[in-house]
C-alpha positions in Angstrom: 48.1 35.5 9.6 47.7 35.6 5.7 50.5 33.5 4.1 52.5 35.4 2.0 51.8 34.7 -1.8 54.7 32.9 -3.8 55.2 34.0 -7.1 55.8 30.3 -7.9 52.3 28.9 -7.0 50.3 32.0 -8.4 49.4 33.4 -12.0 50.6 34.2 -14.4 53.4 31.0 -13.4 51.9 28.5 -11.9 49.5 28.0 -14.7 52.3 28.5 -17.4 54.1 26.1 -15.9 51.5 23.2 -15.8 50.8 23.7 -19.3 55.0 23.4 -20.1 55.4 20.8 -18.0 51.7 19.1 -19.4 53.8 19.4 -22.7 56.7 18.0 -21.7 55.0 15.1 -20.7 53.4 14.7 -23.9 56.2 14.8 -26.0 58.8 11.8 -26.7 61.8 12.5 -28.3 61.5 8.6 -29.9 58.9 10.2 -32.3 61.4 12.0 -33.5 63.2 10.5 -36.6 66.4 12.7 -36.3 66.5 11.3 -32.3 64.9 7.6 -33.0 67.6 7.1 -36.2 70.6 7.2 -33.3 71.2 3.9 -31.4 71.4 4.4 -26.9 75.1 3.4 -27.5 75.3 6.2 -29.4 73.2 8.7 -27.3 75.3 7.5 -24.6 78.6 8.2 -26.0 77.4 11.3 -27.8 75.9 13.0 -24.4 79.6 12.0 -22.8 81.5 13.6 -25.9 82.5 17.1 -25.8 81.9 17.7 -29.5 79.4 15.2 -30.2 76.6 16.3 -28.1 75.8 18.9 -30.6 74.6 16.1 -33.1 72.0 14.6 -30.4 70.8 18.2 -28.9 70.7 19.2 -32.5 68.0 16.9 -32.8 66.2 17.5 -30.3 65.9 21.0 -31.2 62.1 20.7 -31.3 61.9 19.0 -27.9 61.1 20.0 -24.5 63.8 18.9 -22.2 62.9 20.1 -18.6 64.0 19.4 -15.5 61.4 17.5 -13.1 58.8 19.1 -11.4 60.6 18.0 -8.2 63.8 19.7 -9.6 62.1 22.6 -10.1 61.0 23.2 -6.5 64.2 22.7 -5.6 65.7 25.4 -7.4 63.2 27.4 -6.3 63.0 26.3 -2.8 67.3 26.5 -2.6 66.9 30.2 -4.1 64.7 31.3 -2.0 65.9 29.8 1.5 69.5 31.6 0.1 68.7 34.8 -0.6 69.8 34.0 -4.3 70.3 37.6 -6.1 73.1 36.5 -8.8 72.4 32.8 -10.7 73.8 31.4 -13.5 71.8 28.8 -15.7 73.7 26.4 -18.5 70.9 25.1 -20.6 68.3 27.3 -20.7 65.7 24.9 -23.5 62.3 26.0 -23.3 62.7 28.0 -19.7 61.1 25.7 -17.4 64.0 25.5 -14.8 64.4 29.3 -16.1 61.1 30.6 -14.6 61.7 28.5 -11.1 65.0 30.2 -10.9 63.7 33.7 -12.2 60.6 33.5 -10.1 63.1 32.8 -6.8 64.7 36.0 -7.6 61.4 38.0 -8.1 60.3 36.7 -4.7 63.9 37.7 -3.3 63.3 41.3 -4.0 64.9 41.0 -7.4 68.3 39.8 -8.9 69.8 38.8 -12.3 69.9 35.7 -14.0 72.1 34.8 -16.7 71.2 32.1 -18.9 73.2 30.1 -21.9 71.5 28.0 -24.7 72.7 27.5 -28.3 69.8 26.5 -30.0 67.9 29.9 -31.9 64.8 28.3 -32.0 64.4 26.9 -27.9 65.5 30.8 -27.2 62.2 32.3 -28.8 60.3 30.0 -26.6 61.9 30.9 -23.4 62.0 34.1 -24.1 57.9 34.1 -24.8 57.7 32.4 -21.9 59.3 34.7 -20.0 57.3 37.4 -21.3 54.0 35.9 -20.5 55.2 35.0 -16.9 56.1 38.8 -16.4 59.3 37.4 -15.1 61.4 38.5 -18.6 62.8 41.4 -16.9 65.0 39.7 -14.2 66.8 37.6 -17.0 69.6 37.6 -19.6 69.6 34.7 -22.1 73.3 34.5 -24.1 72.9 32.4 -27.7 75.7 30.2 -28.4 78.3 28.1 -27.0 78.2 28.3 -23.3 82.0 28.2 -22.8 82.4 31.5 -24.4 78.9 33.2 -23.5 79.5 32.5 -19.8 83.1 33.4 -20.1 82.7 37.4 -19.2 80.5 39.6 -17.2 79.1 37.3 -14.8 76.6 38.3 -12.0 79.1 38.0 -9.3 79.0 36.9 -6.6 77.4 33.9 -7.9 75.1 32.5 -5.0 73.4 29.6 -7.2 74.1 27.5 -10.7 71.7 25.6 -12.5 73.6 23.0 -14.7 72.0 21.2 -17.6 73.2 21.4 -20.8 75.9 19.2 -22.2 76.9 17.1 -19.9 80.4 16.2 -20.9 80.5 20.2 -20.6 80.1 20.1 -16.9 83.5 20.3 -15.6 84.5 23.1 -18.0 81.7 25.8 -17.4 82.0 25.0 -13.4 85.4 25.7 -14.0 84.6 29.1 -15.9 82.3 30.0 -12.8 84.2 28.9 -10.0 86.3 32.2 -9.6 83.1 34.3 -9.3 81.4 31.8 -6.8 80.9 32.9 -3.2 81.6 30.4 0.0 78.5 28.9 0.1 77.3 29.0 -3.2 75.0 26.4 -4.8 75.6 24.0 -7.8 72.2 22.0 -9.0 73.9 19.4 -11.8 71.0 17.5 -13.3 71.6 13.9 -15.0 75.5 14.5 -13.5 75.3 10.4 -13.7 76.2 11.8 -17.7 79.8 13.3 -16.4 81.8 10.9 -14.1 84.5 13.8 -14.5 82.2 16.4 -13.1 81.1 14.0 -10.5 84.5 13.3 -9.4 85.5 16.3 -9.6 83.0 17.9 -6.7 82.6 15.0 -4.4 86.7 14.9 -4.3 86.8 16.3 -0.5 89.8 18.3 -1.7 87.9 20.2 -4.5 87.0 22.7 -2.8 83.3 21.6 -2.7 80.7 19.4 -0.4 78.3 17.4 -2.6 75.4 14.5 -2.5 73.4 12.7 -4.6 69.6 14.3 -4.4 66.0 12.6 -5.9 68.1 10.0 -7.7 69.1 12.2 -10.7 70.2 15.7 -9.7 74.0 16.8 -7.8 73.7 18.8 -5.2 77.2 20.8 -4.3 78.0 23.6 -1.7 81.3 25.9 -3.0 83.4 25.6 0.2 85.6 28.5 -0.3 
């Protein structure tokens, strides 16, 4: 029997996505002099602020900032083995974890995906890429601040959220989505080490949620109920 064909692992994706993630590699935000001129205390404590971070993601405006290639087969692979139709994605960048996601619900029969970034400039890129991954279709990308843009007219029920913007934002956008979440529904934090809040928050056994650790720098949570 003839294995069926994953949008994932053929063109126009696959190759896409080896030359984004080629260029991902490539690029280090050190060479930046916006990004280099900031000390690590202060990338630190500006990545846990909830008003700072838009100082150090300002700077990195210019940079590719995707998850893992490991990452990504997980959000495809979770999508997939769900049935995903309805996903919401905070931090959309250049649309790496975008076209997993998008290419899970292509392979699903079809579904909508509604992504938040504030930065004009990463938009245009995801949105090309989109286009040239003929995947553009199945998603909705929202420009601004995340805690308004995913405030309204979500895809519910949710059945899977991708989060990886802010991190000191974590806590408040679950909390926007957690009314249109279904039982079961999955939560991929990346870098959640970022947001002790958000981390407390899901693996507290009363929250509402089941959650572990997963590939050293990605939260995996299960909505209860």
């Amino acid at each position: 029997m003839t294995a069926p064909l994953s949008t994932l692992l053929t063109a126009p994706v696959a190759p896409l996505l080896a030359r984004l993630f080629a260029q991902a590699d490539a690029a280090d935000p050190a060479t930046d002099p916006a990004f280099a001129a900031i000390t690590p205390a202060e990338r630190t404590r500006l990545m846990r602020s909830k008003t700072g971070y838009l100082e150090l993601y300002g700077a990195l405006k210019d940079v590719p900032l995707p998850v893992s290639r490991q990452t990504g087969a997980l959000l495809y692979m979770l999508a997939r083995a769900t049935g995903a139709r309805s996903t919401v994605e905070f931090g959309t960048s250049f649309g790496v974890s975008t076209l997993h996601l998008a290419a899970a619900l292509r392979d699903n029969g079809g579904g909508r995906l509604v992504t938040s970034e504030f930065e004009p400039s990463k938009i245009a890129r995801a949105r090309a890429n989109l286009d040239a991954a003929g995947l553009a279709d199945l998603v909705e990308i929202r420009q601004g601040d995340a805690l308004q843009t995913l405030a309204h007219d979500l895809p519910a029920p949710i059945d899977l959220v991708l989060l990886d913007g802010a991190k000191a934002l974590y806590p408040d956008i679950l909390g926007l989505l957690e009314p249109a979440l279904r039982p079961g529904a999955l939560i991929v934090a990346d870098n959640a080490d970022h947001s002790p809040e958000y981390l407390a928050r899901v693996r507290d056994g009363a929250g509402g949620y089941l959650s572990v650790p997963f590939g050293g720098d990605v939260e995996l949570s299960m909505r209860l109920g």
